[in-house]
C-alpha positions, 0 to 999 in steps of 0.5 A, a space after each residue: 406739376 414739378 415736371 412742367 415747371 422743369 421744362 418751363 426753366 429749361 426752355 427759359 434758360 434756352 432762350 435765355 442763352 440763344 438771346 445772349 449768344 446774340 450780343 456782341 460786345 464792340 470797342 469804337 476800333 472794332 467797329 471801324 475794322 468790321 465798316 472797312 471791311 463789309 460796309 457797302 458805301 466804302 467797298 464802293 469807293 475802294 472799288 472806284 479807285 481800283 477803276 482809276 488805277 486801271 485807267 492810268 495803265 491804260 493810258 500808259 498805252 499811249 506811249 507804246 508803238 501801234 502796230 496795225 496787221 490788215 488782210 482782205 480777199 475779194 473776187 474782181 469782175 471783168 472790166 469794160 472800157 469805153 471811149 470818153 463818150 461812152 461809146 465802143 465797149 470793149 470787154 477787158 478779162 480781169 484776174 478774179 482773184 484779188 488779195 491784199 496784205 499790210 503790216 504798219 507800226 508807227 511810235 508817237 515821238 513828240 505829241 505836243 505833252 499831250 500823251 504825258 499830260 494825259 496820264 498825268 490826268 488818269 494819275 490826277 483822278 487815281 489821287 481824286 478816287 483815293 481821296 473821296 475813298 477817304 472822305 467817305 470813309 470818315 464820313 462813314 466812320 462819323 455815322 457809325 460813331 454817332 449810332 455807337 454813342 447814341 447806343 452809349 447814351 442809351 444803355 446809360 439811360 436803362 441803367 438809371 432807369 433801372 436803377 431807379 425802377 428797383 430803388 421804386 420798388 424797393 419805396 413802394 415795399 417800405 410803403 406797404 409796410 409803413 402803410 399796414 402799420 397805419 403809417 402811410 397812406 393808401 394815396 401815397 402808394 398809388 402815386 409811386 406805383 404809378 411812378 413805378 410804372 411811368 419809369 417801366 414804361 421809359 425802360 421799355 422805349 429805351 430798350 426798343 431804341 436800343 433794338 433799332 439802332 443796334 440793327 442799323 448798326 449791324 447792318 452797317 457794318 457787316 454783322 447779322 441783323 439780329 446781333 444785339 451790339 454793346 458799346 464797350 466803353 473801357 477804352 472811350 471813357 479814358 479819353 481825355 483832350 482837354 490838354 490839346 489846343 485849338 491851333 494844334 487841331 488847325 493845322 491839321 487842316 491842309 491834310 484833311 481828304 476834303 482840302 487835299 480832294 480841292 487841292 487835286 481838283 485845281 491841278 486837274 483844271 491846271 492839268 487841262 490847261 496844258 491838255 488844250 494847248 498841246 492841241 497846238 503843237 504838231 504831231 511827230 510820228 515814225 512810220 513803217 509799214 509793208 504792203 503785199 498787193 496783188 494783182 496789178 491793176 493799174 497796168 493795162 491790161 492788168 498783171 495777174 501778179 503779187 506787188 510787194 513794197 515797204 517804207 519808213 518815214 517820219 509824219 508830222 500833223 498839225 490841227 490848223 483850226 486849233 489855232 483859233 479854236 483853242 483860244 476859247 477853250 483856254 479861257 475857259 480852263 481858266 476860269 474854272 481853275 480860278 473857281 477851283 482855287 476859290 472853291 478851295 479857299 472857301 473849304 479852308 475857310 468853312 474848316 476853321 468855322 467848323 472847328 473852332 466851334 466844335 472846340 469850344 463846344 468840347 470844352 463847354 461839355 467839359 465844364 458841364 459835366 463837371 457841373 453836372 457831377 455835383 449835381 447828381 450828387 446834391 440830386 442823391 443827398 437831397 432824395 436821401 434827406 426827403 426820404 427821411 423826412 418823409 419817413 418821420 411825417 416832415 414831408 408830403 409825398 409830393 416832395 419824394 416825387 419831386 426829389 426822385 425825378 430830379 435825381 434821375 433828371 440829373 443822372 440821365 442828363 450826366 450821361 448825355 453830358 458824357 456823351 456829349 463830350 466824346 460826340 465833340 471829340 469824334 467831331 473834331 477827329 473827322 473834321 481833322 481827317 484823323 477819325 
């Protein structure tokens, strides 16, 4: 029996510390670094600008020569000529063995700013890219923030319940005894072993929803699904902005990913309408070639010989048809840099919304955590006075339930007060492009 009960302990204590070796203890920085480095929907925009960087080397390729090298052989039949009405066939021997050679390079040097506008453009969607990476990753970083506090949240409603699951059973052991004297009665027990149970139950969904929001975040940022992550709030307790105003929170504004990705789309549209009217302006290219031809066939009868020449020379085009086609065109990279202006007037206008309610929200939680402080502790001055009440026979066990659940009702509403506070605060972080 000692044996079993030896071996019952030790694999306990296996379990135990296999369980413990998978919680993971995690500062709000922390987090970020893990989500910069593994979360998917940021590798994807980091790969995004990448892409774009590429894409402006590419069309850095436009102002370099392009040089073309051309070869081909081919077998020639014999010919046949005939008078103009198709008539005396004579048969005309051919070389049969044709070749053909030509190198040409020719350098744009003047393209209307068509080629500088075109890597503007690339250099314009590298901006764009970086900017969405940005935006995202505040995004990203809010979301994982928002299951951070809520496992906050969470871990402080299991402490309570905890906390009050052992100051109930510690009520119902009093109770007993106070019952085995004659004291108490067998009802009242009833009635705070089922409260017992009510808060065991409460405990048992809290840790569920700590199990489910720990493995979203886990996933999120990289680690192991079954890691249990522990808020380490040593750090986020101490936060403290009362002391900042609203006005320095709006002028961080103009610097925020979403007001600078509106301010890169007006200068893509701008950039488009400089685009369109380079297809005004004729096209200037230096030309050069050598061309190694054989044989001769416009000598009659045909010289069985390799004809080789070079040339240099200056091309100019121009698109005729740009004239009364690009008119339309320009209107409509008008409007649509009006309506990326507009767009970008309207995002300001929806930032300063946002913040200012997010500030006064901030303070709000301010005020009611204060508020709340003091109630928690009249909640625990209350319980104690009806207790003893309760123990002298001055008040029914109804009293004791009603002082017990509003104790817990104004601990656990302290920590979302809390909670409150630092989701308003993160809040205007992201909304301020600084989270």
């Amino acid at each position: 029996m000692i044996k079993k009960v030896l071996l019952v302990s030790v694999v306990f204590l296996g379990l135990l510390g296999s369980v413990s070796a998978q919680i993971r203890s995690l500062t709000v920085d922390e987090m970020f670094q893990l989500a910069d480095q593994h979360n998917k929907s940021i590798r994807l925009y980091d790969l995004a600008i990448s892409e774009a960087e590429q894409a402006v080397k590419v069309a850095c390729n436009d102002r370099l020569p392009s040089i073309q090298a051309q070869m081909n052989f081919k077998y020639i039949g014999d010919g046949v000529m005939t008078d103009r009405n198709f008539s005396n066939a004579v048969h005309a021997d051919m070389p049969h063995f044709g070749n053909s050679f030509v190198v040409k390079a020719s350098q744009v040097v003047y393209a209307g700013g068509a080629i500088t506008k075109g890597i503007e453009r690339s250099k314009l969607q590298q901006r764009q890219a970086e900017l969405e990476y940005a935006g995202n990753r505040q995004d990203i970083r809010f979301l994982l923030t928002g299951y951070y506090l809520d496992l906050f949240q969470l871990n402080n409603q299991k402490r309570v319940y905890e906390s009050n699951i052992s100051q109930t059973r510690l009520l119902v052991k009093d109770m007993r005894a106070s019952y085995r004297q004659g004291t108490a009665l067998k009802s009242d027990i009833t009635r705070y072993e089922l409260q017992l149970q009510s808060l065991e139950l409460s405990l048992t969904s809290v840790k569920d929803k700590i199990d489910v929001l720990s493995h979203k975040l886990a996933i999120a940022i990289g680690l192991e699904p079954g890691v249990l992550i522990l808020p380490d709030t040593t750090e986020l307790l101490k936060i403290n902005v009362e002391h900042r105003e609203e006005a320095e929170w709006m002028q961080e504004i103009p610097h925020t990913p979403s007001l600078k990705l509106a301010d890169v789309k007006i200068s893509q549209e701008k950039n488009k309408l400089e685009l369109i009217r380079a297809e005004r302006r004729p096209k200037i290219s230096l030309v050069a070639a050598n061309d190694f031809t054989g044989p001769i066939l416009v000598e009659v009868p045909p010289l069985n010989n390799n004809f080789t020449y070079w040339y240099a020379g200056v091309g100019i085009s121009y698109n005729i048809d740009a004239l009364f086609k690009s008119k339309k065109k320009l209107k409509q990279a008008q409007l649509a840099t009006r309506k990326m202006e507009q767009a970008r007037s309207l995002a300001e206008e929806e930032a300063e919304n946002n913040i200012h309610a997010a500030y006064v929200n901030l303070n709000e939680a301010y005020i009611r955590l204060r508020t709340q402080k003091k109630s928690v502790q009249l909640a625990h001055e209350n319980f104690n006075i009806v207790r003893q009440r309760y123990v002298n026979g001055l008040a029914l066990i109804t009293d004791m339930l009603d002082a017990s659940n509003t104790q817990l009702d104004m601990e656990l509403q302290l920590a979302n007060y809390q909670i409150g506070i630092l989701y308003q605060y993160y809040l205007l972080k992201k909304l301020t492009g600084n989270l």
